[in-house]
Each structure stands twice: as C-alpha cells, then as structure tokens.
C-alpha positions as CSV (number, residue, x, y, z in Angstrom):
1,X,1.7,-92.0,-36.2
2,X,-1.2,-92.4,-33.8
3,X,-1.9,-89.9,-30.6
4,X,-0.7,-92.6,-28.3
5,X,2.8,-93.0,-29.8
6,X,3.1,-88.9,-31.3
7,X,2.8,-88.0,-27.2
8,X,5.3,-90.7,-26.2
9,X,7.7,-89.2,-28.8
10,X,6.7,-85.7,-27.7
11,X,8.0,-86.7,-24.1
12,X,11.2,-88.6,-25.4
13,X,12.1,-84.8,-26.8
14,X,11.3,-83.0,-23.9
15,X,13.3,-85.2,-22.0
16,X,16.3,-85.6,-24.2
17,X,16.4,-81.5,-24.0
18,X,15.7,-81.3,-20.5
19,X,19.1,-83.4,-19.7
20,X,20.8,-81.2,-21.9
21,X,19.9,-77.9,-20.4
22,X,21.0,-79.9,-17.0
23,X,24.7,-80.3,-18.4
24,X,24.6,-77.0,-19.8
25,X,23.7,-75.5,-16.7
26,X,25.9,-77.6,-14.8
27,X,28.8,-76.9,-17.1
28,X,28.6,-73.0,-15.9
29,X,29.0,-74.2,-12.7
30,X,31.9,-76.2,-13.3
31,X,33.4,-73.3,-15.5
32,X,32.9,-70.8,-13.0
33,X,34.6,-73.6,-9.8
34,X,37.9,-74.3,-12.1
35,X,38.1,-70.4,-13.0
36,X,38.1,-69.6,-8.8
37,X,40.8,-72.7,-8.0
38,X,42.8,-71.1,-10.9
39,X,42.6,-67.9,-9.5
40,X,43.6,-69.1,-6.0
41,X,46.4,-71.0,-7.8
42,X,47.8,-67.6,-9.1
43,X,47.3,-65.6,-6.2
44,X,49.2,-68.1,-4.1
45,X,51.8,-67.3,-6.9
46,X,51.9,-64.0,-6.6
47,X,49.9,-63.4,-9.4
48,X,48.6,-59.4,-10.4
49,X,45.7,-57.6,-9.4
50,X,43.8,-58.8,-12.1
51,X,43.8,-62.1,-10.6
52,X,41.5,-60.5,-7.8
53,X,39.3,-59.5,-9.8
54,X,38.1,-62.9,-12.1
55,X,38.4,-64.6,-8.8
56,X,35.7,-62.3,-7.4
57,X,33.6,-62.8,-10.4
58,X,34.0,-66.7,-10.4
59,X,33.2,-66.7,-6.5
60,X,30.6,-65.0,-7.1
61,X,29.1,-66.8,-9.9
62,X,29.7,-70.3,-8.2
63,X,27.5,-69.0,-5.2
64,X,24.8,-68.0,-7.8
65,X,25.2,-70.9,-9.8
66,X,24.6,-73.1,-6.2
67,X,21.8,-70.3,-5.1
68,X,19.6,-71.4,-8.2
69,X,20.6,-74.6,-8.7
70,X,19.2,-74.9,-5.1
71,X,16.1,-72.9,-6.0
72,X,15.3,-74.7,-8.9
73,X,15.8,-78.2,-7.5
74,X,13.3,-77.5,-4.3
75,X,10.7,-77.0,-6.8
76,X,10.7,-80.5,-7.9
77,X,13.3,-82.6,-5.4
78,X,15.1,-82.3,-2.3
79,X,18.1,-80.9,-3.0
80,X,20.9,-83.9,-2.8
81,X,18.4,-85.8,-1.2
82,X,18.1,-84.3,2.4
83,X,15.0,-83.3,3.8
84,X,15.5,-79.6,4.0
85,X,12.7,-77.5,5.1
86,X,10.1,-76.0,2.5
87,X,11.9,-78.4,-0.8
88,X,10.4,-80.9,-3.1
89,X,7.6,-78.2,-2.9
90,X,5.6,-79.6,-5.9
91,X,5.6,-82.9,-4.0
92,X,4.1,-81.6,-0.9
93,X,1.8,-79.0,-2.7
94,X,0.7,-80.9,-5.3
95,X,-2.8,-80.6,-4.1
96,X,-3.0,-77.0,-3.3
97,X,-1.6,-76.3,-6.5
98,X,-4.0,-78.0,-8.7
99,X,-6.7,-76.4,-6.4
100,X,-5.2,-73.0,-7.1
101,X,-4.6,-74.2,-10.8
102,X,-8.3,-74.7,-10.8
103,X,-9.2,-71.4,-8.8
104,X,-7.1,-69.7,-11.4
105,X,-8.8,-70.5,-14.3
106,X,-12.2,-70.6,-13.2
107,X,-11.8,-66.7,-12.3
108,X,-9.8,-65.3,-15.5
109,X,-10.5,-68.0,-18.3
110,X,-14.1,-68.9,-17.2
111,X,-15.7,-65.7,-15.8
112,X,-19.4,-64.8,-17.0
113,X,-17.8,-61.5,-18.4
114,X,-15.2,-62.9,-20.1
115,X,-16.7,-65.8,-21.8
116,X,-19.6,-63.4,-22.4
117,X,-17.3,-61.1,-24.0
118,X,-16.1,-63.9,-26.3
119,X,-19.0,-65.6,-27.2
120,X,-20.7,-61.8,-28.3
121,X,-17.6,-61.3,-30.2
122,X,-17.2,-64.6,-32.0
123,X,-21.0,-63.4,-34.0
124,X,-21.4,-67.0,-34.0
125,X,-25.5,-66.5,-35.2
126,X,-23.8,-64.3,-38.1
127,X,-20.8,-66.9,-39.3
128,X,-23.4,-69.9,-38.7
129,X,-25.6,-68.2,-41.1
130,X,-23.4,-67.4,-43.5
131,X,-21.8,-70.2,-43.9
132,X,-25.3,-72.3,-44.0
133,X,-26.5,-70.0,-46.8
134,X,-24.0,-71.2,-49.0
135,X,-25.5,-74.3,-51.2
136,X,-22.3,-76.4,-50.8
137,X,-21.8,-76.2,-47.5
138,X,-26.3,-77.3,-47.1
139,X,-25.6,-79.6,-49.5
140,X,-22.4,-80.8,-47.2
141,X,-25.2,-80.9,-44.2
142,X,-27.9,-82.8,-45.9
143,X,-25.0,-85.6,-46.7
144,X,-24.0,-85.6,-43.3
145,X,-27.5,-85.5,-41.9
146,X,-28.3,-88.7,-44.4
147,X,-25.0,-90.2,-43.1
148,X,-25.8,-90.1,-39.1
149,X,-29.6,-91.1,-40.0
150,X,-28.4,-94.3,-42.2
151,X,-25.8,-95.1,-39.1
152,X,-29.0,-94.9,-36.7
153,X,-31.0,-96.9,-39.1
154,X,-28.4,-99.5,-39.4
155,X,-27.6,-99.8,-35.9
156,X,-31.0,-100.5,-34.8
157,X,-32.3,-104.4,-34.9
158,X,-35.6,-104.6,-36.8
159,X,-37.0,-106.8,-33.9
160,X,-36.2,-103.9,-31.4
161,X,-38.0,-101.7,-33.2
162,X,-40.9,-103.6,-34.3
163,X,-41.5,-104.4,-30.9
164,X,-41.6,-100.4,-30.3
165,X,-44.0,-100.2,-32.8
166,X,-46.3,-103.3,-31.7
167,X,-45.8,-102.2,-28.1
168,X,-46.5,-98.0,-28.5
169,X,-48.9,-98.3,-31.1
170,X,-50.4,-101.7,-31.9
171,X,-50.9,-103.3,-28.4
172,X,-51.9,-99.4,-26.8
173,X,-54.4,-99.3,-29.5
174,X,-56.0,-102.5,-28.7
175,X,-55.7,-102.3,-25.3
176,X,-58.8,-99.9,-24.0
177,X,-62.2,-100.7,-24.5
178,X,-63.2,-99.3,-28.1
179,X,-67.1,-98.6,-27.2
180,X,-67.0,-95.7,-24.8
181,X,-64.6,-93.9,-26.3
182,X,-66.3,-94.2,-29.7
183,X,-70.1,-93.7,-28.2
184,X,-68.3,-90.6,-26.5
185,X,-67.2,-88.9,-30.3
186,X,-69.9,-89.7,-32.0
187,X,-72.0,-88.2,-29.1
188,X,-69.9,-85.0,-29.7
189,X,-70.8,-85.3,-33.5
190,X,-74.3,-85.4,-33.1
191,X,-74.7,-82.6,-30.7
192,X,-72.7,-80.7,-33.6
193,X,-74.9,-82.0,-35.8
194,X,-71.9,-83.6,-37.6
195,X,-74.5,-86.2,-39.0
196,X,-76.6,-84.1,-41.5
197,X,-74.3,-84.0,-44.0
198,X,-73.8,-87.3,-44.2
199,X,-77.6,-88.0,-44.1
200,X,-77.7,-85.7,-46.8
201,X,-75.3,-87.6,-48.6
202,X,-77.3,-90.5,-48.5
203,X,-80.5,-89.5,-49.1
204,X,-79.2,-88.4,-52.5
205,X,-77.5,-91.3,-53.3
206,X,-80.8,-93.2,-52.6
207,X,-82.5,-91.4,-54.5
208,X,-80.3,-91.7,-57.3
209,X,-80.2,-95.2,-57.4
210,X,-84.0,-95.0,-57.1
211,X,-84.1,-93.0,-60.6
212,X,-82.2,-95.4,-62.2
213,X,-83.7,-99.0,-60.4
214,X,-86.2,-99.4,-63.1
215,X,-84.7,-102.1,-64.6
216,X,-83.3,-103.9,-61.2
217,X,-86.7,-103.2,-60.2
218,X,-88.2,-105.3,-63.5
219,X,-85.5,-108.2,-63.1
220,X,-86.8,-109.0,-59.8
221,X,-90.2,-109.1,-60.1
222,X,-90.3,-111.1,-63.2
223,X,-87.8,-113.5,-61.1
224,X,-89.8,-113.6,-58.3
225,X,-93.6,-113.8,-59.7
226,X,-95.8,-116.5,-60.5
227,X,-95.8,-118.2,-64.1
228,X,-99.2,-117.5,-64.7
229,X,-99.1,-113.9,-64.1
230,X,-99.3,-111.7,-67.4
231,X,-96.2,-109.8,-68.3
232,X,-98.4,-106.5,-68.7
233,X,-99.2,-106.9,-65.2
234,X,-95.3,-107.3,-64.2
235,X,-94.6,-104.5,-66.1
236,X,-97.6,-102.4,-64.7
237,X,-96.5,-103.5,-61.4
238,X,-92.2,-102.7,-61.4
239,X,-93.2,-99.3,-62.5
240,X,-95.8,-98.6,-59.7
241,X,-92.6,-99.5,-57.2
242,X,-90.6,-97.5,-58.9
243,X,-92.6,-94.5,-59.1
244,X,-93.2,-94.9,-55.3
245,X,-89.8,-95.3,-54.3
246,X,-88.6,-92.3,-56.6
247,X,-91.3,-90.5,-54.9
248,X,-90.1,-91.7,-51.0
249,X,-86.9,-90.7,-52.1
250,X,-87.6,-87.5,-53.0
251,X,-89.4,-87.2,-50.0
252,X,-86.3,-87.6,-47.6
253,X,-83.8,-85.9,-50.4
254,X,-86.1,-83.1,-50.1
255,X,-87.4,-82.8,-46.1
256,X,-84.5,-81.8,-43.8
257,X,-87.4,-82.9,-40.8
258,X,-88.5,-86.4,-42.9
259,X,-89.3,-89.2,-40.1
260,X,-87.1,-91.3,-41.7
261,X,-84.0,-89.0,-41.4
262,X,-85.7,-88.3,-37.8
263,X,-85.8,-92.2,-37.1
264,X,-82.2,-92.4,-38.4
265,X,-81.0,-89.6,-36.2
266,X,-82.6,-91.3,-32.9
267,X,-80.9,-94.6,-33.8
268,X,-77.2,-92.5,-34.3
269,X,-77.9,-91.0,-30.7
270,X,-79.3,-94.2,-29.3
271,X,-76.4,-96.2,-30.5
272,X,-73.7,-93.7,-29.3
273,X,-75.4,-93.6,-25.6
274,X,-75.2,-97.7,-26.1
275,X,-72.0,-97.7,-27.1
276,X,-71.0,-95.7,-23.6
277,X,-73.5,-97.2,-21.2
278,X,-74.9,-100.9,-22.5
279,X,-72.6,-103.8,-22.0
280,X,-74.0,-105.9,-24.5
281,X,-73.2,-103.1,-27.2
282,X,-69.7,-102.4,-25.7
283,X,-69.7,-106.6,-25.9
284,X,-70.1,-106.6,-29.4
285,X,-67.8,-103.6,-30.0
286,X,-64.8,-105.8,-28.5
287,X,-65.9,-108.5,-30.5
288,X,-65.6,-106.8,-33.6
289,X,-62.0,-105.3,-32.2
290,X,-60.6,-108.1,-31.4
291,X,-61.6,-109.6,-35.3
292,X,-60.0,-106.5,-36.7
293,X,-56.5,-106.1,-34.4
294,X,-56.2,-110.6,-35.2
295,X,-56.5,-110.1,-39.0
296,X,-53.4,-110.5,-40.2
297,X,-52.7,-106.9,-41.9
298,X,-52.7,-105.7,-38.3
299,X,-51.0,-108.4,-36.8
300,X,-48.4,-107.4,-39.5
301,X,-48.5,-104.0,-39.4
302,X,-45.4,-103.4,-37.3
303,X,-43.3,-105.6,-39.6
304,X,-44.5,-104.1,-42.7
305,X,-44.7,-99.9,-41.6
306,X,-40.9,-100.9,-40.2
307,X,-39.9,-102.5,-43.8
308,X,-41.7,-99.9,-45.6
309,X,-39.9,-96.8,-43.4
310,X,-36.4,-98.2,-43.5
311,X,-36.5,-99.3,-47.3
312,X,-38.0,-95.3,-47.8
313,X,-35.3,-94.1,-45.5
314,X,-32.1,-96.2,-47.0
315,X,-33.3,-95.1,-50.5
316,X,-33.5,-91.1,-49.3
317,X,-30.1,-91.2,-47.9
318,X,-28.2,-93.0,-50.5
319,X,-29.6,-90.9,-53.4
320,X,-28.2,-87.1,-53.5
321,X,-30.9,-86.0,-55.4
322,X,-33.4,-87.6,-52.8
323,X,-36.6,-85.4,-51.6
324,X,-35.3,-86.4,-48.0
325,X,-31.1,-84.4,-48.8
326,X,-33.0,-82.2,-51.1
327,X,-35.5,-80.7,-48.2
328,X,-32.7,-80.4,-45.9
329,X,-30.7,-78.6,-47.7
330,X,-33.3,-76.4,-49.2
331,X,-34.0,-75.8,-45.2
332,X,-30.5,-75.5,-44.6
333,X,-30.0,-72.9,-47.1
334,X,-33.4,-70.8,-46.2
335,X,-32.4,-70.7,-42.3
336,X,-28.9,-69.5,-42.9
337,X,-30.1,-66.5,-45.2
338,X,-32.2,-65.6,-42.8
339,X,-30.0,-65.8,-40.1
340,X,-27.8,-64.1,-42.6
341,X,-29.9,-61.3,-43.4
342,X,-32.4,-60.7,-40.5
343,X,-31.1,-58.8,-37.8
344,X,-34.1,-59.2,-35.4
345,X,-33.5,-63.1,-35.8
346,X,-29.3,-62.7,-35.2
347,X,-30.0,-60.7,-31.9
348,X,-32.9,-62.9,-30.7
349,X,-29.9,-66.5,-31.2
350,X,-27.3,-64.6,-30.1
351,X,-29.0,-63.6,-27.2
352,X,-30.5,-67.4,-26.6
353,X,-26.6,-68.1,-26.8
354,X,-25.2,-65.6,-24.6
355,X,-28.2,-66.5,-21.8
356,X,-27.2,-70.2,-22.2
357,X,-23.5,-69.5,-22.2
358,X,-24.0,-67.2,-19.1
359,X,-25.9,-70.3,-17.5
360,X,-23.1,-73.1,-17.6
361,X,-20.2,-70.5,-16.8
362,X,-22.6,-70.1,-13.3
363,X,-24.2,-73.0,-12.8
364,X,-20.6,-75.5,-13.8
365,X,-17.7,-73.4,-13.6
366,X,-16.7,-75.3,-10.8
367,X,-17.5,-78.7,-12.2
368,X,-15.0,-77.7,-15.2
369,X,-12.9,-76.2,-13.0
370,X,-13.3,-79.6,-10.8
371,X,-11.5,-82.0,-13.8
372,X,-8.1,-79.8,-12.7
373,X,-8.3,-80.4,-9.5
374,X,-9.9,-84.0,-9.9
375,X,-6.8,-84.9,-12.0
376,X,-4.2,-83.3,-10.0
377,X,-5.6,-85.1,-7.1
378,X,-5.3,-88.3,-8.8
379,X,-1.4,-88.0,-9.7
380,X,1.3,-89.6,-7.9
381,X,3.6,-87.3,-6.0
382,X,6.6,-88.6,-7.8
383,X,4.5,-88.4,-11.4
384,X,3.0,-84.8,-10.7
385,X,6.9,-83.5,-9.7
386,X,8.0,-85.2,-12.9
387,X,5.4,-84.4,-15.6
388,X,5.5,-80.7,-14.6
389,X,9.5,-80.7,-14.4
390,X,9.3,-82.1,-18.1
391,X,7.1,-79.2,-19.4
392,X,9.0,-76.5,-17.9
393,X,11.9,-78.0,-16.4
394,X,14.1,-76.6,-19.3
395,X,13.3,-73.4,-19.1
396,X,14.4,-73.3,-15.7
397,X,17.3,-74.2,-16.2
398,X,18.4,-70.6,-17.7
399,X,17.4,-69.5,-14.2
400,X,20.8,-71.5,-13.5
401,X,23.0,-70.1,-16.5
402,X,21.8,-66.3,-15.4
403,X,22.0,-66.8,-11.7
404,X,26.1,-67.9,-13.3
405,X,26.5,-65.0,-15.2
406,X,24.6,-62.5,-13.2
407,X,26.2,-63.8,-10.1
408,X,29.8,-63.4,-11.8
409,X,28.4,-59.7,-12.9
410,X,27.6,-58.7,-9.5
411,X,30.8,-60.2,-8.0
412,X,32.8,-58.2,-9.8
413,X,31.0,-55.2,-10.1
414,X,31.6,-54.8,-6.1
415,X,34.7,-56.0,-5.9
416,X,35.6,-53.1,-8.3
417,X,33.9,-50.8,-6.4
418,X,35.1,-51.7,-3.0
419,X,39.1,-51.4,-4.5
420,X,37.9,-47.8,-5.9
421,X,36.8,-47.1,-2.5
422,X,38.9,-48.8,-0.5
423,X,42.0,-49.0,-2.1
C-alpha cells in the first residue's frame, strides 16, 4: 500500500472513530434527558424521596453534558449554526494559531540549548566512527559510493561532457599566445641555471657518440670521396676526424666555461627574450601551436580522455574487488578507527558539529519555524477546522462523557447536602 492510499485509510479510521465517540457522547446526553423526564414523571406521581435525588443528578448531568458539548463544538463550529460570539474559534484563529504553533516550537523544540544539548549527547563523531570502522559496513559505503558515481556517470551525455573537456581544457589551452608565456619560464630557468644540467647531458652524450663514430665516420668518407683517392689515405683521413672530434668533445664534456656551452647558453637566453618580445618568433610559435592543437590526437583528445575515464570508471564500480571500492573502503575503515580511537579528533568533529548546529538553530529557526506557519496560512478555514477536529476531535469527546458524569456527580452531591442542611 503506497503513502498516498496508507494516509487516506489512516483518515477513513479516524473518522469512522470520531463519529463514534460523537454517538457515544451523545448517547450520555440522551441517557441523562430520559432519566430527568422519568424522574419528573414520578414526582408528579408522588413518587419517594429518592426520586429527588437521581433527578438532581440527571439535571445536573444534562447541563454538563450541554456545557461541554457547547465547549467542544466552539472549538471547531458554531454551535447549531448561530453565530455566537467567540465560537468556530479554530476558524477565526487559524492564523494566530499556526503562528503560535510556530512560536511554540521554535522556542522549546528548536532552541540553541536544547538542540545543542541533543546533538552533544547523540556522540554522533563517536557512533559515526564506530560504525565506519567496521569492514562491512566500509565495504557497504564503497558499494554505495560506486552506485551514486555509476548513476552520475550514466546520467551524463558524452557530448556534454566532451564539450566540458574541449571547452575547459582544450580550447583554454589553445587560446593564449604560447610564446610569452614560454619565453617567460624558460627565462626563469636560466636565471636558475635550470639549463646546465641538461648541457651536461648533452655534452656527454656527444661525446659518446663521438667515441664510438669511427666507423660512421669511415662510411661517409669512403661514400663521399673521389675514386682515385687511395684507401690508406681515407683511412688516414676518418681517423684524424675522429680523433679531433673525440678531442672537441672532451673539450666541452670537460669545460663547464667551453664557448660552445657559452654560445649555447646565449642562444637559450636570446631565444627566451624572443619568444617574449619578437613577433616574428612569437609568429612562428603560433604556427607551430596551431599544427600541434589541429593534429588529430588533440583534436580527439576530449573524445578519447572521456572514453578512456568512463570505461576506467564503469569497470571500478562494477567490480567489488576494484582498486576504486577497495581504496574507499580501506579509507573508510582508517577514518572511522581514528575517529573511533582519537579523542583529540572526536572533540575537534564534534565541536565542528555543535558550531554548525548552533549556526542553523540561529541563523533559520525562523525559516523552519516559517513551513508551520506557511502551511497553516495556506489551509482553508473549513479544512484547517476539520483536519485538526480529525486528529483530536475524539479525544474530546470524553470531555463530553465526563462533563455527564461529573456533572451528575456534582448534582447530586449538593442536592444531598442542601437536604442534610436544609431538611
């Protein structure tokens, strides 16, 4: 049975048991008007003393059967449909009720204090903890974690987000002018003398080639030389260049202050004040940007770091034993122990939890308040004076039975006492 129908049925009760308390009520009434006629009957008769006294107790009852009958009613209705001062009250108040309703709770359900009070005594830093600690319930987490991040993944278009990537990444990449910003780091390198290892780097790997270039170093000469000349003179000659260039390379391997690690050094700082201040350089920079961002692995990239993170992501959540569930949970675990087990960490949440729940109650007490008044407001007259007869309506109606018997009670408690006295 859905909400919808389980709160008409709930109504269909209430309603079916106010009527009955009505009749009820009603039926002391009724009881207590044919006891009085009989009585009058019997005195007229010549009936006993005793007839005095249930009379009394009937009259008395009918008038506080009528008393709270009229009591009750005026909450609600006016009584037998006249317009008698200070009745239908919930129809007239409906307003100031629901503001009061409001008032009402905002000062003894939703006081800073009290909330306070409940919040500290809930230890909800201590239960969170606790219960996060236990492997189940992070393994329970990391499966609910997985199921709300394969729900996002599946609700999102892949053109929406490839466009998000394109647009925040792609496109803003290629958008500024690469030179400036590029002359501007490597200026920044130099002056931190980034570059020497790197010149280092190479100086060593040209030399090593160097060492071993002998026999490049043949192959092109005997490609390259005459037909006539000897071979002893090729071979003379290849190992003369590669004794000199073995030698060169030594020579900048070996000389931190070489001129050719100098000349390289001037061109780097050159190039990086180009980069910032010549337009023919910063020319050529876009050139060679605008040939990388149009190949087609960046052109792509959107579409294929999109496929590549949702295929990673659907894979994660689907497996249990995933990195992606196993993490979480590992996490999951490791913060609930030491929420668990760390006081210094409890008091430090729990305060961050009593400061924030202090805030609201201050700062929207009267906005939560506000939905009672908002909605009382918003009621018919008519509806409001029903819907709250139907909740308590049937308990009033035992205001109706005891006003009978008390009333009866009372009636004949002084009419005993006045014959006692009076004779």
């Amino acid at each position: 049975m859905d909400q919808l129908s389980l709160g008409a049925f709930d109504e269909g009760v209430k309603r079916r048991d106010l009527r009955k308390m009505k009749v009820v009520a009603t039926g002391f009434l009724v009881f207590a008007t044919v006891v009085y006629l009989i009585c009058r009957w019997q005195e007229s008769r010549g009936a006993g003393e005793w007839v005095g006294y249930v009379r009394a107790a009937s009259e008395a009852g009918m008038v506080g059967a009528l008393a709270d009958w009229f009591a009750v009613t005026a909450l609600f209705k006016h009584p037998l449909g006249l317009p008698i001062p200070h009745t239908a009250i919930i129809k007239r108040k409906k307003d100031q009720l629901g503001a009061s309703l409001s008032n009402f709770v905002g000062k003894n359900f939703l006081s800073a204090d009290v909330v306070s009070t409940k919040v500290k005594a809930a230890e909800i830093p201590l239960r969170l903890g606790t219960w996060m600690a236990e492997p189940k319930h992070a393994e329970r987490v990391a499966a609910e974690t997985a199921t709300i991040l394969r729900g996002v993944v599946e609700v999102l278009r892949d053109e929406d987000v490839q466009q998000i990537i394109d647009g925040t990444l792609v496109r803003r990449l290629a958008e500024p002018r690469w030179g400036p910003p590029i002359g501007r780091v490597l200026g920044e390198l130099l002056r931190e003398n980034r570059q020497l290892p790197i010149l280092d780097l190479l100086a060593e790997r040209a030399h090593q080639w160097a060492l071993g270039s002998q026999e490049t170093i043949d192959r092109v000469i005997s490609r390259d030389s005459p037909a006539w000349s000897p071979k002893f003179v090729d071979a003379m000659l290849g190992e003369k260049i590669h004794r000199e260039l073995v030698e060169f390379t030594w020579k900048v391997r070996s000389n931190p202050e070489h001129e050719v690690r100098q000349a390289a050094n001037r061109f780097l700082v050159d190039f990086a004040d180009d980069l910032q201040n010549d337009p023919a350089t910063i020319e050529k920079a876009e050139k060679i940007k605008a040939e990388i961002m149009g190949r087609e692995e960046v052109t792509g990239l959107a579409a294929a770091t999109w496929k590549a993170a949702k295929r990673l992501i659907m894979e994660s959540v689907d497996d249990p034993n995933s990195t992606l569930r196993t993490k979480v949970a590992e996490n999951v675990v490791g913060f609930g122990e030491r929420l668990r087990d760390e006081d210094d960490l409890r008091a430090k949440i729990d305060g961050w939890v009593l400061a924030g729940t202090r805030y609201i109650v201050d700062h929207y007490t009267e906005e939560i308040t506000g939905i009672i008044t908002d909605t009382v407001e918003r009621w018919d007259a008519e509806e409001a004076s029903a819907k709250i007869e139907l909740q308590v309506g049937r308990d009033l109606q035992f205001i109706r039975i005891n006003g009978t018997v008390v009333g009866a009670l009372a009636g004949l408690a002084i009419y005993t006492l006045s014959t006692l006295l009076f004779g």
